[in-house]
C-alpha positions in Angstrom: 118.6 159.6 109.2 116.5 159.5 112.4 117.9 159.8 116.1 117.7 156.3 116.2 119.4 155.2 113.0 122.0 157.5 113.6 122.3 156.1 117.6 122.5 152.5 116.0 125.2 154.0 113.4 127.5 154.6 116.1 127.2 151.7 117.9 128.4 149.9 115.0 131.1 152.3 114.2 132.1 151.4 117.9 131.9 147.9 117.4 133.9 148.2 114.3 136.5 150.2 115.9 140.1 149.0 116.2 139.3 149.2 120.4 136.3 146.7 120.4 137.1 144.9 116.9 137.0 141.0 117.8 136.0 141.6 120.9 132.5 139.9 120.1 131.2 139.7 124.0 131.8 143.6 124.9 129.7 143.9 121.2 127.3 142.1 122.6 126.6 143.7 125.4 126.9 147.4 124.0 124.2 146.4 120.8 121.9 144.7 124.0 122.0 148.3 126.1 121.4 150.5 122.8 118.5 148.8 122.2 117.6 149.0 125.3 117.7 152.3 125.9 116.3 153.2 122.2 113.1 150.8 123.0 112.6 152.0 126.8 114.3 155.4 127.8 115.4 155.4 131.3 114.3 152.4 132.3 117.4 150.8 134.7 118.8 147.6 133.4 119.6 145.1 136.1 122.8 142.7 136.2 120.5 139.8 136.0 118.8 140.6 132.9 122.4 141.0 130.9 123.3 137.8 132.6 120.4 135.4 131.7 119.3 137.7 128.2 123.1 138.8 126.6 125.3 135.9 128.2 122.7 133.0 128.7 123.5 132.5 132.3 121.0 129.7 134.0 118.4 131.3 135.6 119.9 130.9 139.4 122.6 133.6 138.7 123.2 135.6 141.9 125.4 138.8 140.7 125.9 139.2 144.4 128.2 135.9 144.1 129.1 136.2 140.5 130.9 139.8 139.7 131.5 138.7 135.7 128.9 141.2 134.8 130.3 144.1 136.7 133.5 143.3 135.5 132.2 143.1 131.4 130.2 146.4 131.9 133.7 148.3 133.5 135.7 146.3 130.4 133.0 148.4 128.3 133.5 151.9 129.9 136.8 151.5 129.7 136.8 150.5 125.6 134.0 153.1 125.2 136.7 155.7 127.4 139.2 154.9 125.0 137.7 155.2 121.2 136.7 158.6 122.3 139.8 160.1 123.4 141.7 159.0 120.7 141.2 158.5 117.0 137.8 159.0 117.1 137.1 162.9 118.1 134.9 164.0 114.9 132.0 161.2 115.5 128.9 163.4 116.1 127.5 161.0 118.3 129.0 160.2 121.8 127.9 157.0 123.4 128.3 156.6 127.6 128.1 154.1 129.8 128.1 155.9 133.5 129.7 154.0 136.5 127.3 152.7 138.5 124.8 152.1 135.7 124.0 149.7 132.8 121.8 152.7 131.1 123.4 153.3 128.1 123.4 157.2 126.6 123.5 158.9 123.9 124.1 162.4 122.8 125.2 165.4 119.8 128.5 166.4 120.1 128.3 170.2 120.1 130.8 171.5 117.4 131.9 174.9 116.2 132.8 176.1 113.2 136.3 176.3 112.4 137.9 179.9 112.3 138.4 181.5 109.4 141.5 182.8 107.7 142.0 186.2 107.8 142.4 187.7 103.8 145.8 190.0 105.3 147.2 186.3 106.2 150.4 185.0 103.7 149.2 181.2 102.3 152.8 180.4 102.4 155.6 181.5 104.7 158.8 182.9 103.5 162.2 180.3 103.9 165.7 182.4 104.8 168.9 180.5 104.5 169.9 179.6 108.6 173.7 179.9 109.5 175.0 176.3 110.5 174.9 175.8 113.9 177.7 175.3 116.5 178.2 171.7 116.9 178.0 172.0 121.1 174.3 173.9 120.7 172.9 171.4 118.3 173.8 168.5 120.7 172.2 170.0 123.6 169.0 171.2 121.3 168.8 167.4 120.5 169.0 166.4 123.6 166.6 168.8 124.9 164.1 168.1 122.0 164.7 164.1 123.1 163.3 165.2 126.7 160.3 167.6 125.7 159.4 164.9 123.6 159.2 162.2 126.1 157.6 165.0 128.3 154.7 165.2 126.0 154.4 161.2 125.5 154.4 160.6 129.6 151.4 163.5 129.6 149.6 162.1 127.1 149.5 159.0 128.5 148.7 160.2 131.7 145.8 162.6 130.3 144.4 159.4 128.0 143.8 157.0 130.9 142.4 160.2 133.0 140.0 161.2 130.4 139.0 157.2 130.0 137.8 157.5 133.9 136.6 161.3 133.8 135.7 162.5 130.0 132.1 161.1 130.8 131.7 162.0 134.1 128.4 163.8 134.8 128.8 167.4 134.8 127.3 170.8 135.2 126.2 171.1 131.6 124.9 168.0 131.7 120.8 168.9 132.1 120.2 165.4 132.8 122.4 165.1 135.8 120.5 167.9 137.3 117.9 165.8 139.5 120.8 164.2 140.9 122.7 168.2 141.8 119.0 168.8 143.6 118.4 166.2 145.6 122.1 165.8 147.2 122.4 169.4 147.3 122.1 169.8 151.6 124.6 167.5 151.4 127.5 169.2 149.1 128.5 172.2 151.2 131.9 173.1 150.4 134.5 171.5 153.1 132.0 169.7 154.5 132.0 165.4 153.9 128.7 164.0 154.8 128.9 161.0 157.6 127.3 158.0 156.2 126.1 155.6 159.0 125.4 151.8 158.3 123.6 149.6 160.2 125.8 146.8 161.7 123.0 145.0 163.8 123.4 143.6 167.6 124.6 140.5 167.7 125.5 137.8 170.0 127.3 134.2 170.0 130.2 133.3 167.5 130.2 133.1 163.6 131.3 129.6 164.0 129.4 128.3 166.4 126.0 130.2 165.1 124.9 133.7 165.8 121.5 135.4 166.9 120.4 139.0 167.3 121.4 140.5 170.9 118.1 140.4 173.4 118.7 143.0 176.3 116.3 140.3 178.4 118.3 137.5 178.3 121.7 138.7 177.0 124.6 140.4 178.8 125.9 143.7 176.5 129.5 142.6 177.2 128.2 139.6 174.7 127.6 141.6 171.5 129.3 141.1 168.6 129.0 144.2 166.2 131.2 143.1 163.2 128.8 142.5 161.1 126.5 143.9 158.2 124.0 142.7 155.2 125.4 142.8 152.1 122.4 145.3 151.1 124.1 147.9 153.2 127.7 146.7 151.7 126.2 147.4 148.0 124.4 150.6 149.4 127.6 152.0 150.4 129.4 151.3 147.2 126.7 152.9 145.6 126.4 155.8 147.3 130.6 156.3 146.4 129.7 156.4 142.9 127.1 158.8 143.2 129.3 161.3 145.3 132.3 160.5 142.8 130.0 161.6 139.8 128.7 164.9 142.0 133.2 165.5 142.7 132.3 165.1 146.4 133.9 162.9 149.1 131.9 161.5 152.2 133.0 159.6 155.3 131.5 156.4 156.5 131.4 154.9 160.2 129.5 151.9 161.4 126.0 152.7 163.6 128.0 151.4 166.7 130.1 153.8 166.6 128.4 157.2 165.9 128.3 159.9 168.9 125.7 162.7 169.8 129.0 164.9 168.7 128.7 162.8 164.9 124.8 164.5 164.9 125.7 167.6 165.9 128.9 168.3 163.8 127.5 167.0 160.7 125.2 166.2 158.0 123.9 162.7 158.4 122.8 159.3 155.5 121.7 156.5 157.5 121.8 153.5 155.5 119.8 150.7 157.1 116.3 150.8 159.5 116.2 151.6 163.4 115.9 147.9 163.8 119.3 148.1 163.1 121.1 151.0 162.9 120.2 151.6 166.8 121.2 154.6 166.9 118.8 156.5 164.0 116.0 155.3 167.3 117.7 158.0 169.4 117.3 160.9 167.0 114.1 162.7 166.1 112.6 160.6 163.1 110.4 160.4 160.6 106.4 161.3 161.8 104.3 160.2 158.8 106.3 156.6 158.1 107.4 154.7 161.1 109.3 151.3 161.2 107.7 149.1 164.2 107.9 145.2 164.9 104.4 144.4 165.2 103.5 143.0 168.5 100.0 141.1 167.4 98.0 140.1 164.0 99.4 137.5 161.7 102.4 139.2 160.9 103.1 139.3 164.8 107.0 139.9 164.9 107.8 141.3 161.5 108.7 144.9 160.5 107.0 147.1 158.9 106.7 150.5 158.1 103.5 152.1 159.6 102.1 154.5 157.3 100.8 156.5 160.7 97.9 159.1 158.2 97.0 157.1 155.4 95.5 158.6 152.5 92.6 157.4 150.3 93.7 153.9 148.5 96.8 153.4 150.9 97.7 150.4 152.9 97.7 151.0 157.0 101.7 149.3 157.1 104.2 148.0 154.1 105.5 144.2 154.7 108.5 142.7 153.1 107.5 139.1 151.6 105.9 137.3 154.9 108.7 135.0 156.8 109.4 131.5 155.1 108.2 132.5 151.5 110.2 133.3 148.9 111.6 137.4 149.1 110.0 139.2 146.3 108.9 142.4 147.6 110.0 144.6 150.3 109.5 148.4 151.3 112.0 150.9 151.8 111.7 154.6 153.3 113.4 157.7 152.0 112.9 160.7 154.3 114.6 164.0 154.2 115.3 165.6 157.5 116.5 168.0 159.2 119.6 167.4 161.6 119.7 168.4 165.2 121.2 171.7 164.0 119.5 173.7 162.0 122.4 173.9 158.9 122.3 170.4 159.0 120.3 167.1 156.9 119.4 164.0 157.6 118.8 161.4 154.8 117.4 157.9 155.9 118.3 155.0 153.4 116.4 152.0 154.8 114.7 148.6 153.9 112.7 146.2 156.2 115.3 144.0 154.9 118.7 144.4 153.8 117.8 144.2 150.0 115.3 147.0 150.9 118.3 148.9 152.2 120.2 148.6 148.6 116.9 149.6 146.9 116.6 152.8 148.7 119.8 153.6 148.1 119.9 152.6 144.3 116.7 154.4 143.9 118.2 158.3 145.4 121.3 157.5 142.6 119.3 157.0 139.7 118.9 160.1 137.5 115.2 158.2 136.6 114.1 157.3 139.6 115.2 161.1 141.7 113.9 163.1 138.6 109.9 161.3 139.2 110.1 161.7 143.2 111.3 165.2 142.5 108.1 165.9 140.4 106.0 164.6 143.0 107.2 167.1 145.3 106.8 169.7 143.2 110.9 170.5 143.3 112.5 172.3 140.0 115.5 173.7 141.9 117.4 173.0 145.3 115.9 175.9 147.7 112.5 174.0 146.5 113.6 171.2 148.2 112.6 170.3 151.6 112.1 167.6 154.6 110.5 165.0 153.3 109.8 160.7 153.4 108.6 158.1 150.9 107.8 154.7 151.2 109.4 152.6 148.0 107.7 149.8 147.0 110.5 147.0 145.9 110.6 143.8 143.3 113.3 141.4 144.4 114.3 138.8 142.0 116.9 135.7 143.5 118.3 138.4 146.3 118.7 141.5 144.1 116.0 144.5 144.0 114.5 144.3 140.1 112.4 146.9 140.2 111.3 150.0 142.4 108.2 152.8 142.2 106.8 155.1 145.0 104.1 153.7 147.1 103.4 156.8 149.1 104.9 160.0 149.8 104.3 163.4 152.0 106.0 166.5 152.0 106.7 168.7 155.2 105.0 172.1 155.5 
């Protein structure tokens, strides 16, 4: 039987299990990502696709408002989690669904071969006659058995609904995980939590009365409301907590209005959101080869862009998001590796001309796919190969959520 075959075998074996038996929407859904995944390795499936394609959602479905399909996909894991780490240990095919993903995987389970008996061994053991026991010690054995017993249930309870969450974690061996170990490596240094800074952008006025972004011309600072966030950046962070839970690292986040020259110096740095917001990545050094600016003049007088400040043959002089009252369908987002004001310390900008942008650039730096191409652009096999560098993201949006991503330019440091 093929790879495939034998892929498709298990899914059905799954789907015939006693865990997913009768449940004929998580079927659904598992049969949709196998084939998939057979038909177009790697490619990232998006919430709206499973939506509109498995579920037959109208076309106007807005995962950003409607959580069902997050909710089905961690209903999966968890079923997935559970026919593996119980009746089902000899399949020779192990089927994942990673958190933070709708990529469906497959892989060999490596066996070995059972040990042997030795020859010197007795088949059968001897039986000698025991004297009866005193009455007192086979109470208290009982009871004691009773306890060990109930020992051994509680643990392996406990160890069943850990190994649901963990048993398909990424890990070391995994080789495909790899990318992912290389590109975060600056920032998983023992003891040390990277500081995640989001953009919360100036504002002034009140949420009920209608609110506008902060102008330092006409606007008093003791006027600024800084409460508030795009729900790009709110995604991005969630996303970035998967990603850091898969690498078994933990990271601190703190809102742009808040970080300190000590925050720079003191630590390694992931700024999630452009200078046009975060305000305070504008007061560090930056990136020299991608620049956001508002433009001040042309027809797209006002907007932001990222300048592309030495193009190269066949590349555009600045990346626009979709122009201003058109429909959003494309944006551009930078990713630029830097280093930090100290020397032993990285900077990572996440950031979007707009806030869907924002979520691309981080989706794209936690996808084993999308890290493993930029990582053969820059020529990087292992993590001392890697160094500063920025790309510019090109970005499909489809009804608010990004839909599709590729590199539209990219320059490495010397």
């Amino acid at each position: 039987m093929t790879d495939r075959g034998e892929y498709l075998a298990q899914v059905d074996r799954l789907c015939a299990s006693e865990v997913l038996h009768g449940s004929e929407s998580l079927c659904r859904l598992l049969r949709y990502l196998a084939q998939k995944e057979l038909d177009q390795p790697g490619v990232h499936v998006k919430e709206y696709q499973i939506a509109t394609e498995v579920y037959g959602r109208p076309t106007d479905f807005n995962p950003q408002v409607d959580s069902s399909i997050r909710v089905q996909a961690a209903r999966l894991r968890s079923k997935i989690g559970e026919y593996y780490s119980s009746s089902r240990q000899n399949d020779p095919v192990l089927v994942d669904l990673p958190r933070g993903s709708y990529s469906l995987q497959f892989r060999r389970r490596s066996t070995a071969a059972p040990a042997s008996v030795s020859a010197s061994e007795p088949r059968h053991s001897e039986v000698f006659p025991s004297p009866a026991p005193d009455r007192k010690w086979t109470v208290t054995i009982a009871l004691m058995t009773v306890l060990i017993i109930l020992s051994l249930i509680a643990l392996g309870v406990l160890l069943r609904d850990r190994s649901q969450v963990e048993a398909y974690a990424p890990t070391d061996a995994d080789p495909s995980f790899k990318p992912c170990r290389i590109f975060w490596s600056p920032f998983l240094k023992p003891a040390d939590e990277p500081l995640v800074i989001y953009s919360n952008g100036a504002f002034v006025g009140r949420p009920e009365t209608g609110m506008r972004y902060f102008d330092p011309k006409r606007d008093s600072k003791n006027q600024i409301w800084d409460h508030y966030t795009g729900v790009g950046e709110v995604l991005a962070i969630h996303e970035l907590d998967q990603i850091f839970s898969d690498l078994h690292h933990r990271l601190r986040v703190k809102r742009g209005s808040l970080f300190s020259l000590d925050d720079a110096n003191n630590n390694n740095l992931i700024f999630v959101g452009s200078p046009s917001e975060n305000l305070k990545l504008s007061e560090l050094p930056t990136t020299r080869e991608f620049v956001f600016q508002r433009l001040d003049e042309g027809p797209r007088k006002g907007d932001l862009a990222i300048v592309n400040v030495h193009p190269e043959s066949g590349e555009a002089l600045a990346f626009f998001a979709s122009p201003s009252g058109t429909p959003l369908t494309e944006d551009y987002a930078l990713v630029a590796l830097m280093p930090g004001i100290e020397p032993s310390h990285s900077v990572l900008v996440l950031a979007g001309t707009t806030t869907f942008g924002t979520e691309a650039a981080v989706e794209f730096v936690s996808r084993k796919d999308s890290i493993a191409k930029l990582l053969k652009q820059l020529s990087v096999s292992t993590p001392e190969e890697l160094k500063p560098f920025e790309a510019v993201v090109r970005v499909k949006i489809g009804l608010g959520v990004p839909v599709g991503m590729e590199v539209a330019a990219v320059r490495a440091h010397r």
